[in-house]
N, C-alpha and C positions, 0 to 999 in steps of 0.2 A: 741573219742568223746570229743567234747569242756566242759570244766567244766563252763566257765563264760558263764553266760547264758545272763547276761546284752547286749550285742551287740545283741542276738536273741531279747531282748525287743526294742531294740529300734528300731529295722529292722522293728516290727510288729508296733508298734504306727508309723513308719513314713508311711510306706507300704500301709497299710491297712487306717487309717486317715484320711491323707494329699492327696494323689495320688487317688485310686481306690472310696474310698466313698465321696471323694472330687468332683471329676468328677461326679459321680452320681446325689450328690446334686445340682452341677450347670445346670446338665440338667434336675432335675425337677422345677428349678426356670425358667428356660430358655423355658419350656412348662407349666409352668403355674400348677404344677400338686403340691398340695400340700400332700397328701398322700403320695406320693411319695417323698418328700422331705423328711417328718418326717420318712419313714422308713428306710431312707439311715440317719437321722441324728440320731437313732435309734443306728444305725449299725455303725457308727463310733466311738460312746459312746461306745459300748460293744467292739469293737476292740479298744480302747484306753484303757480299763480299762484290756483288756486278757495282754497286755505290762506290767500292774502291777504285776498280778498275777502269771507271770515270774518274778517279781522283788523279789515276796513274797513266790517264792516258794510253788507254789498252782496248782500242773498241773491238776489236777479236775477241777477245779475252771476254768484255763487258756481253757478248751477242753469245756467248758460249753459256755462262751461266746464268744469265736472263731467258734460255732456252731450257737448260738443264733446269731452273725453279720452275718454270712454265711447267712442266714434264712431272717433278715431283708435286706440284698443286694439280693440277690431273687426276694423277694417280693416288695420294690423298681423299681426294672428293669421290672416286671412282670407290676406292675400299669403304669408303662411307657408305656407298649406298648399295651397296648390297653384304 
């Protein structure tokens, strides 16, 4: 097992972020869907902040909002499609 955990942080704030909530957001702006923009901008806040909580040594902390982003990318994609 890796002891540095900072390359896991940063893998998850660009991952999770820039890439997958990134793309979400631009297609609830691109359909006009504002719920659905705020719960992917929701969910890129809680997956930015899970990258600290690897920084800070918080895996509680890191499983809580890594769960909560899961929850609002869901729910995002869910107001999407219908």
């Amino acid at each position: 097992m890796n002891t540095n955990y900072d390359t896991y942080a940063v893998a998850i704030i660009i991952a999770f972020g820039s890439l997958i909530i990134g793309g979400l957001m631009a297609a609830a702006i691109g359909f006009g869907e504002r719920d659905a923009f705020f719960f992917a901008l929701g969910a890129a806040t809680s997956a930015w902040l899970a990258g600290y909580a690897v920084f800070l040594d918080r895996p509680r902390t890191f499983m809580i909002l890594v769960a909560l982003a899961t929850v609002m990318a869901i729910s995002s994609a869910f107001v999407l499609g219908f």
